[in-house]
Backbone as a printed PyTorch tensor [residue, N CA C, xyz], in Angstrom:
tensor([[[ 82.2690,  95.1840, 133.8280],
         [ 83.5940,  95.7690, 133.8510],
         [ 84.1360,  95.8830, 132.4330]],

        [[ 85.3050,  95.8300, 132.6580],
         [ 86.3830,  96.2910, 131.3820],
         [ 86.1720,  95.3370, 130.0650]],

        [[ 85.9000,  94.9770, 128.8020],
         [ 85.8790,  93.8070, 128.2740],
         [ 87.5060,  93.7970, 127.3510]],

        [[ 87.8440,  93.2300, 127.0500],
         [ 89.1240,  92.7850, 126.8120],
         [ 89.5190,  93.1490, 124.7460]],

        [[ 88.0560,  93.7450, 124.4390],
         [ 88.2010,  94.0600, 122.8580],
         [ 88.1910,  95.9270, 123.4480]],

        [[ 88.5030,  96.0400, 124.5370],
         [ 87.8750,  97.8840, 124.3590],
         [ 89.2470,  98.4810, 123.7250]],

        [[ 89.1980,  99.6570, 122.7290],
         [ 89.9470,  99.9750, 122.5420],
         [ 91.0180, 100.6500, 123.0580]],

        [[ 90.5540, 101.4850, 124.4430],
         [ 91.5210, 102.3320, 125.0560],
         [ 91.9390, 101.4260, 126.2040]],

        [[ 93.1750, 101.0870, 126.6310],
         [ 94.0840, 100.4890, 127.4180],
         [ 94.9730, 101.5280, 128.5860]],

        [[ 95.1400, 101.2780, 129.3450],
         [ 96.0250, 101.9880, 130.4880],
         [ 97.3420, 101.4200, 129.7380]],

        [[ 98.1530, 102.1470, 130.1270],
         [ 99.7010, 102.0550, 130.0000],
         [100.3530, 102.7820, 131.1010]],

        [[101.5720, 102.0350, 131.1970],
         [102.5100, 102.6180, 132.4380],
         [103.9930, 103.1340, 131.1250]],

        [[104.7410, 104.4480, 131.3760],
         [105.3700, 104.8830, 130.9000],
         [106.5090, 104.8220, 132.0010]],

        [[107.7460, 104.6880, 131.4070],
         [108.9070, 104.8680, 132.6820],
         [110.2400, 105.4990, 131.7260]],

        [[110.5550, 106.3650, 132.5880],
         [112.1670, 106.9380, 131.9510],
         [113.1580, 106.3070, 131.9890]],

        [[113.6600, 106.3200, 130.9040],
         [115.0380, 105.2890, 130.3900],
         [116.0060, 106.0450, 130.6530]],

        [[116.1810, 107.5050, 131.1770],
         [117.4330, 107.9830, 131.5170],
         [117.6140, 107.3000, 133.1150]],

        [[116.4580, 107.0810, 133.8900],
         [116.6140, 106.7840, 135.5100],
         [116.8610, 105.1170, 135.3380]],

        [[116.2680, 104.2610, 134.4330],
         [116.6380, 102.5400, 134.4210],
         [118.2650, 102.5030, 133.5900]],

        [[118.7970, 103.5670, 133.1810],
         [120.2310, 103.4200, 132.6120],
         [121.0020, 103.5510, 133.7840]],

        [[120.7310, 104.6390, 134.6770],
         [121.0640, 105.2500, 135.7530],
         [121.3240, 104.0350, 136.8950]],

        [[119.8480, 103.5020, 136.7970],
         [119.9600, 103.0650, 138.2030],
         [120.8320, 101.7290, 138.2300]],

        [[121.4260, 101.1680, 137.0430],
         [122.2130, 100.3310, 136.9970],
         [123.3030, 100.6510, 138.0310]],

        [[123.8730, 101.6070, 138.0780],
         [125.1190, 102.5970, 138.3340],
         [124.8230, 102.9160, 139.9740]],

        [[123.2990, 102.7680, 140.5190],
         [123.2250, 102.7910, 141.8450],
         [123.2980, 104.4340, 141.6560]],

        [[123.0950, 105.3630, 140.6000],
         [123.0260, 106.8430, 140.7200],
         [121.9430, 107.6160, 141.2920]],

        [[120.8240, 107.0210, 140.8510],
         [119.3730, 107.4150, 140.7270],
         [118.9800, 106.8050, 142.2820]],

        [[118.0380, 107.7650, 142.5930],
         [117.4440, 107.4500, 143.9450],
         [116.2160, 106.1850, 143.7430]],

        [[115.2120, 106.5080, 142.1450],
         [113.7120, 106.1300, 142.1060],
         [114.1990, 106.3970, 140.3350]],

        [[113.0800, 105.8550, 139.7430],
         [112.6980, 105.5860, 138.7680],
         [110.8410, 106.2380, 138.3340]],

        [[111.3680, 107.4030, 137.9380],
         [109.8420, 108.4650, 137.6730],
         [109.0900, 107.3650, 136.5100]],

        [[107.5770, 106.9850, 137.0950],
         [106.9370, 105.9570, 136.3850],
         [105.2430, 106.9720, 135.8820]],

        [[105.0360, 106.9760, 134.8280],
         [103.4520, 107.6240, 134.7840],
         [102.6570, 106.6800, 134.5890]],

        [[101.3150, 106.9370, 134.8460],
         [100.1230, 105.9680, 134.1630],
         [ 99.2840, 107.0740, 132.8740]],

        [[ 98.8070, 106.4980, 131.6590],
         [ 98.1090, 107.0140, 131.0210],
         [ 97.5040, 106.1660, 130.0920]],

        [[ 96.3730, 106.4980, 128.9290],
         [ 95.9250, 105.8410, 128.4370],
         [ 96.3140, 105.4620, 127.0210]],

        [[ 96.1110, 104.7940, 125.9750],
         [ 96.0850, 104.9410, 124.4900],
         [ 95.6250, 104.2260, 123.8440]],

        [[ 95.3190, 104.4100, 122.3840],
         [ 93.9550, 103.7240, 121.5160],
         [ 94.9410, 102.9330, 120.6590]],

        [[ 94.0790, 101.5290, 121.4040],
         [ 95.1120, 100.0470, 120.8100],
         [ 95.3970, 100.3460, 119.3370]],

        [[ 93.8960, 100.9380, 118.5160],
         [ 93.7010, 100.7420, 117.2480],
         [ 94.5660, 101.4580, 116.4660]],

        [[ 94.8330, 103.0600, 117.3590],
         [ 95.4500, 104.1730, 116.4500],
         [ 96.8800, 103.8600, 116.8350]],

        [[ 97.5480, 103.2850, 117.7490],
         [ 98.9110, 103.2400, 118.5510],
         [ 98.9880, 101.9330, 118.4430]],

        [[ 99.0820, 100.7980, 117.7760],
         [ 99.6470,  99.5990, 118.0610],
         [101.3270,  99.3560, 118.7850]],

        [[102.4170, 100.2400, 118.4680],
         [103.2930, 100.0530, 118.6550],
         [103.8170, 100.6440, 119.9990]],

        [[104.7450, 100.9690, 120.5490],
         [104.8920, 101.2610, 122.4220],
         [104.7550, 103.4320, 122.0210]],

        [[104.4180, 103.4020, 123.3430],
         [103.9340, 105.1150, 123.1710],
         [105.8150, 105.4960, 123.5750]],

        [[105.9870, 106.6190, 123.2840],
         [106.8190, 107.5190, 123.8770],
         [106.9130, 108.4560, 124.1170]],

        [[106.6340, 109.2320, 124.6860],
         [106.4710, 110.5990, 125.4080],
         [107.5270, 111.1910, 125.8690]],

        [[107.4960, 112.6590, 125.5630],
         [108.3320, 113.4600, 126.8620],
         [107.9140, 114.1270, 128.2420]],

        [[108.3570, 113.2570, 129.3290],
         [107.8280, 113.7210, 130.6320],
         [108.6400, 114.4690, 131.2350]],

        [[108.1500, 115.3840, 132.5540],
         [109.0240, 115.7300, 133.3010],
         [109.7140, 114.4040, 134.3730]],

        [[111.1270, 114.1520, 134.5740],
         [111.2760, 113.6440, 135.4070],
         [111.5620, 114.0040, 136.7660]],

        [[111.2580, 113.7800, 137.8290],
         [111.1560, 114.3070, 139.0290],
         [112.6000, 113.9630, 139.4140]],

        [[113.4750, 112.5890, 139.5360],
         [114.5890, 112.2360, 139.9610],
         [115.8280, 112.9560, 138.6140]],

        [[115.4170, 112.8460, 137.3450],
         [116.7310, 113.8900, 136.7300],
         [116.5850, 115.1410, 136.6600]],

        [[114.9610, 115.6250, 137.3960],
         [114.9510, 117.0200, 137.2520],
         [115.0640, 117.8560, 136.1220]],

        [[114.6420, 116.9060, 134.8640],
         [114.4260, 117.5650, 133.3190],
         [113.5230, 116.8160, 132.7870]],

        [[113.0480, 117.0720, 131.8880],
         [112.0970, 116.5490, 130.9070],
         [112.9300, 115.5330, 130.2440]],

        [[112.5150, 114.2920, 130.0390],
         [113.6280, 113.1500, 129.4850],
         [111.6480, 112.1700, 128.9740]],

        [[112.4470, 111.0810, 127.7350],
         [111.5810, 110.4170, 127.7740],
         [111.2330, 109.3080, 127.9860]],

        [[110.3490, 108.8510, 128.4140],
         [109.0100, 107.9240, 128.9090],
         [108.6720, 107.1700, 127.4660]],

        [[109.0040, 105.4940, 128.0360],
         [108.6330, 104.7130, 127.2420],
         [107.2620, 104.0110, 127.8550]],

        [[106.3790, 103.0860, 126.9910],
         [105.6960, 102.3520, 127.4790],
         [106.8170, 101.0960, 127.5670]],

        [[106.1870, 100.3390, 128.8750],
         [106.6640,  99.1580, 129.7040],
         [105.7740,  98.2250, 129.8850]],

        [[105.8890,  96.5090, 129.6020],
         [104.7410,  95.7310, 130.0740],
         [104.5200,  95.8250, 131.4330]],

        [[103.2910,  95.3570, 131.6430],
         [102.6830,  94.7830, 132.7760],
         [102.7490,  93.9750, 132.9430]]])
């Protein structure tokens, strides 16, 4: 299986406009992606722009621990 020095890692990304939101009880769900990135070239958290399905715009996607 997986050994624990490989460089490419799964990551889970989640939108910070729907976890601001859902404080407020606004948001139905919290749009979450899975994807990958290279420990070596990315040490620090990914951020992306996704589509979000619950704000219905493109907003961005942080990486989140596991």
């Amino acid at each position: 299986m997986a050994n624990g020095k490989d460089a490419r890692i799964r990551v889970i990304l989640e939108c910070i406009s729907c976890v601001r939101n859902n404080v407020n009880k606004k948001s139905i769900g919290i749009s979450r992606y899975i994807t990958q990135k290279n420990r070596h070239n990315r040490p620090s958290r990914l951020e992306l722009r996704k589509f979000c399905p619950y704000c219905y715009k493109h907003t961005i996607h942080v990486e989140i621990k596991k």
